[in-house]
Kinemage of the C-alpha trace (Angstrom):
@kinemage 1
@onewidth
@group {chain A} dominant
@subgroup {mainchain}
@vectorlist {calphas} color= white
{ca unk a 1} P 86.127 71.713 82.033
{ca unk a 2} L 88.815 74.482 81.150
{ca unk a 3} L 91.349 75.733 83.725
{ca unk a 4} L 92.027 79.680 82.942
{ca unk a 5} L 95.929 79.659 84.126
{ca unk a 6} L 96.268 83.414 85.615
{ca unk a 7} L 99.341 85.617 84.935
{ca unk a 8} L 100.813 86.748 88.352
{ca unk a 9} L 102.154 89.569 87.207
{ca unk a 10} L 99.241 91.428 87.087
{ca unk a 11} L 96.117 90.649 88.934
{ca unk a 12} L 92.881 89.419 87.191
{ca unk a 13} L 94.799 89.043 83.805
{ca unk a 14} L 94.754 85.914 82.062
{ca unk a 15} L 97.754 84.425 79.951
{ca unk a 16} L 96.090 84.960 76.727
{ca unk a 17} L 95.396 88.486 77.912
{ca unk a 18} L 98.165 89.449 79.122
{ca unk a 19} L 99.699 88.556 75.742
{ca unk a 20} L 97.104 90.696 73.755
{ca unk a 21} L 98.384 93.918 76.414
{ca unk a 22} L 102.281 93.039 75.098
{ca unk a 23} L 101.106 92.666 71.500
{ca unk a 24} L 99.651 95.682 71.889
{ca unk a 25} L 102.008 97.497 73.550
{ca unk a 26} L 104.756 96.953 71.167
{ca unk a 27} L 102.214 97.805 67.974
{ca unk a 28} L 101.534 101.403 69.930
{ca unk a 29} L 105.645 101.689 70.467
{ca unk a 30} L 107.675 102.294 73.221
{ca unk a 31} L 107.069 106.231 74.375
{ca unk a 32} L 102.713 105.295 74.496
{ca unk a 33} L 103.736 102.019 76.014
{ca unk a 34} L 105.506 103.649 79.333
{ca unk a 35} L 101.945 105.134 80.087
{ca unk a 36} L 99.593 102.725 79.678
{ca unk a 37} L 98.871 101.508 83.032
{ca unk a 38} L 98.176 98.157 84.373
{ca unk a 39} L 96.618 97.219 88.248
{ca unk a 40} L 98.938 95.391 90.089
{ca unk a 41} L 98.668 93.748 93.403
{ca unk a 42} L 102.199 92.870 95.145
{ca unk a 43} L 102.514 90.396 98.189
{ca unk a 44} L 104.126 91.483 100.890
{ca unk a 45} L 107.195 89.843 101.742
{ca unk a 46} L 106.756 86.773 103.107
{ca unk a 47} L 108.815 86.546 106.554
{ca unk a 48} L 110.599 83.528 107.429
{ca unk a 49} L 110.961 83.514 110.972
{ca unk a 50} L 114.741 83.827 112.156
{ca unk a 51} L 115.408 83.134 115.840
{ca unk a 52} L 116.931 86.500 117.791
{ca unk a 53} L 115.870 88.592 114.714
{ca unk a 54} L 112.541 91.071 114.596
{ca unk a 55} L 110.293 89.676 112.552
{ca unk a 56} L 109.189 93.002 110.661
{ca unk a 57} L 110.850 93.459 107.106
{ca unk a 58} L 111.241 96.818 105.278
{ca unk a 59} L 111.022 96.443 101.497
{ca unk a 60} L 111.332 98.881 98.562
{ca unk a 61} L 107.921 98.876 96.638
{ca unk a 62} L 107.386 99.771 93.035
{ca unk a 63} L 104.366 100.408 91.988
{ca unk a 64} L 102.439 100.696 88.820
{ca unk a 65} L 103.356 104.110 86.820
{ca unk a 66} L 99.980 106.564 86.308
{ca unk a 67} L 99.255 109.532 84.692
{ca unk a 68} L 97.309 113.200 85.027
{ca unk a 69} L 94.087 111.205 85.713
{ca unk a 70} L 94.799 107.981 86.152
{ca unk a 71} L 96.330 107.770 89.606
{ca unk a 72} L 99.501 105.365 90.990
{ca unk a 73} L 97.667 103.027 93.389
{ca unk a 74} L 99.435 100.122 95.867
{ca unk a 75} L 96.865 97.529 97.374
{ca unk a 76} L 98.860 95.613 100.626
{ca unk a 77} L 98.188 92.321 99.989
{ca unk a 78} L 99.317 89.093 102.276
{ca unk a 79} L 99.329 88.714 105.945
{ca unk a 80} L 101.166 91.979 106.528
{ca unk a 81} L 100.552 95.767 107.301
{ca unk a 82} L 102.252 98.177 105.580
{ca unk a 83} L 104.059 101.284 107.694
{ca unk a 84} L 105.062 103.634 105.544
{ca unk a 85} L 108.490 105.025 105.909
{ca unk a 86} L 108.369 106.980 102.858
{ca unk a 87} L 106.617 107.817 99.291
{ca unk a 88} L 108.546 109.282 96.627
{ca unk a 89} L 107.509 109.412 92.890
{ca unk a 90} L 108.180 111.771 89.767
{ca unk a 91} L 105.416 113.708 88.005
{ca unk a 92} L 106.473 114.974 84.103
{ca unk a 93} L 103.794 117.197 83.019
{ca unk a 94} L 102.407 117.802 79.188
{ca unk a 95} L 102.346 120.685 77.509
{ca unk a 96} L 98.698 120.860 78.799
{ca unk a 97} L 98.254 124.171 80.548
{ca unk a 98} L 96.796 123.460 83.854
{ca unk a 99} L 98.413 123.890 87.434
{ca unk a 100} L 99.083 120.346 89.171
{ca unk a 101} L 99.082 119.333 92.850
{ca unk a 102} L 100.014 115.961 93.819
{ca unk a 103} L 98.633 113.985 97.130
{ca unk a 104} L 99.123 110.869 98.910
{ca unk a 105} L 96.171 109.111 100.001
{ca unk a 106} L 95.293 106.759 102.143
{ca unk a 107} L 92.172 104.355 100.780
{ca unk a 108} L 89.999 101.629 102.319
{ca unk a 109} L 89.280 98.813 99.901
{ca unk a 110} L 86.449 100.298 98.097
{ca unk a 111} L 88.778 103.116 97.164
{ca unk a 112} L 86.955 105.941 99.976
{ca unk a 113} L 90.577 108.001 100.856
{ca unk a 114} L 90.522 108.540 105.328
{ca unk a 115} L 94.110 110.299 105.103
{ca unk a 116} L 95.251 112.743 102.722
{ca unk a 117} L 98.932 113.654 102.215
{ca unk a 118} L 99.495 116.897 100.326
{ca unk a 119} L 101.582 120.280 99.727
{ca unk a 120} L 100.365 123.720 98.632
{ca unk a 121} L 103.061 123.353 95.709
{ca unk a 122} L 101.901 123.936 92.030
{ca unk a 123} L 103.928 122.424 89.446
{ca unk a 124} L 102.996 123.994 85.795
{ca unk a 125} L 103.010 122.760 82.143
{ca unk a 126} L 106.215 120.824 80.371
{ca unk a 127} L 108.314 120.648 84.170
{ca unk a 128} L 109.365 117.716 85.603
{ca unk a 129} L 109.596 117.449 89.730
{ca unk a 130} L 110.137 114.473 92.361
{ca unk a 131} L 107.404 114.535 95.453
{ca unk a 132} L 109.020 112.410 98.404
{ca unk a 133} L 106.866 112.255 101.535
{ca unk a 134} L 108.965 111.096 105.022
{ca unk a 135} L 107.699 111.168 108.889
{ca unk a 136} L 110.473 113.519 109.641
{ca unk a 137} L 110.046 116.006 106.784
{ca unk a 138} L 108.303 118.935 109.022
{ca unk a 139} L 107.307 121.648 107.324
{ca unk a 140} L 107.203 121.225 103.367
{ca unk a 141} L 110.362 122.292 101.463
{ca unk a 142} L 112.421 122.288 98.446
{ca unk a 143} L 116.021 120.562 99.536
{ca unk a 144} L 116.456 120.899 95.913
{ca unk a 145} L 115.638 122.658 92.812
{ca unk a 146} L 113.508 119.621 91.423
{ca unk a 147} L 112.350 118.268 94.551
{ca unk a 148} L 109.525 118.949 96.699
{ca unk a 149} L 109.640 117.149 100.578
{ca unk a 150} L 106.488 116.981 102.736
{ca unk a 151} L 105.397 115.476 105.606
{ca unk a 152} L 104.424 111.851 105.489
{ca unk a 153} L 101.589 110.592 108.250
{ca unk a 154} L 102.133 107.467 109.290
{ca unk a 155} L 99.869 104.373 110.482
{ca unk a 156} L 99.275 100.961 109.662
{ca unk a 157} L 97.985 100.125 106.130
{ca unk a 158} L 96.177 97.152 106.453
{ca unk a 159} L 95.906 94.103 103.749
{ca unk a 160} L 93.103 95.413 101.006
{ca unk a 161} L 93.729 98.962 101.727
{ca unk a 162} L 95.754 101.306 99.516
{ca unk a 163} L 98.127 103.852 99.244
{ca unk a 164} L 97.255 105.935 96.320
{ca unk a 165} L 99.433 109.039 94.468
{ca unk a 166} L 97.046 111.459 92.749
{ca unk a 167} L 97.657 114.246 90.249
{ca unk a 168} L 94.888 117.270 91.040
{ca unk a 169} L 94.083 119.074 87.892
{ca unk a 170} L 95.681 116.679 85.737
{ca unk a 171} L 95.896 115.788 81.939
{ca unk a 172} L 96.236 112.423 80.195
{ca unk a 173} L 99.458 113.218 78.952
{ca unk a 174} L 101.315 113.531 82.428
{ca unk a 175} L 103.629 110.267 83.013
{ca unk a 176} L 103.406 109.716 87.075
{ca unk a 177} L 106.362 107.452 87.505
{ca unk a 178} L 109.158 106.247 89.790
{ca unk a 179} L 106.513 105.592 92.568
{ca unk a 180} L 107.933 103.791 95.267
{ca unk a 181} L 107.286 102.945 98.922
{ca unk a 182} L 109.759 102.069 101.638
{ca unk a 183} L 107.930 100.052 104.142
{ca unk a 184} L 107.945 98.168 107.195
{ca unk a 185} L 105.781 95.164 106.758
{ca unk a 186} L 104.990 94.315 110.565
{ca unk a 187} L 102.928 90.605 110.540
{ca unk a 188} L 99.720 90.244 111.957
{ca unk a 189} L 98.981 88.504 115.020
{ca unk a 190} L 97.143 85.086 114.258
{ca unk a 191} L 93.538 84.439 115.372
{ca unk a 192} L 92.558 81.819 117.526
């Protein structure tokens, strides 16, 4: 009987798999490399009780880069819900002409979105722009010339469910990168 030893880097991947991926990734070259995208599935972190302190943590996610039509997706994972406190992320568009929109969503496990994040901003061909999303945003605006700010929804993301950043109108050549989340990771209660 074999034991398949799992690389925890990346969910689902074995060892000799994931070594195949980095073989392959350095044969393609660095600037393909950057956009291939990989699942991943972080942990939340795991909270070590402290007496007199709260026992919520906020954390800095990164998440896995995606392109035009492959989107940037965060599972929670762990014994923790996620509340947002913001989303930001870059989009670099091809030469592709096409007008993007970006959106945040909010998934269940089996991927069906029940909140949708968005602005009525286009961004065109060969531009690069950051999308930040934050509770206290308001109205959608453009603090600076590169930057787009919109309003953030927020409510507990539960373990299995995702937060998801998706490129409408996309093309395969558009890097979606710099995703991150800052979160609160509030425990959940225990079960009798």
């Amino acid at each position: 009987m074999s034991t398949l030893a799992f690389d925890t880097r990346v969910s689902f991947l074995t060892q000799k798999e994931r070594a195949f991926a980095d073989l392959l990734a350095e044969g393609i070259g660095e600037s393909l490399a950057a956009k291939i995208v990989l699942p991943t599935l972080e942990l939340a972190p795991q909270i070590a009780p402290i007496e007199g302190s709260p026992v919520n943590v906020q954390q800095l996610v990164n998440v896995a880069n995606g392109t035009g039509v492959v989107p940037s997706v965060y599972t929670v994972a762990g014994g923790a819900a996620l509340w947002p406190l913001s989303v930001i992320c870059r989009l670099t568009t091809s030469a592709v002409v096409a007008n993007r929109t970006v959106s945040l969503e909010y998934r269940t496990p089996d991927n069906t979105r029940y909140l949708v994040a968005g602005t009525q901003v286009v961004q065109t061909a060969s531009d690069a722009w950051t999308y930040c999303w934050h509770p206290e945003a308001g109205d959608v605006a453009w603090p600076v010339p590169d930057a787009v700010l919109a309003p953030l929804p927020q409510q507990h993301v539960m373990p299995g469910f995702k937060l998801a950043v998706v490129v409408g109108s996309g093309d395969a050549g558009d890097v979606l990168d710099r995703v991150m989340i800052s979160g609160r990771f509030d425990p959940l209660a225990e079960r009798d």
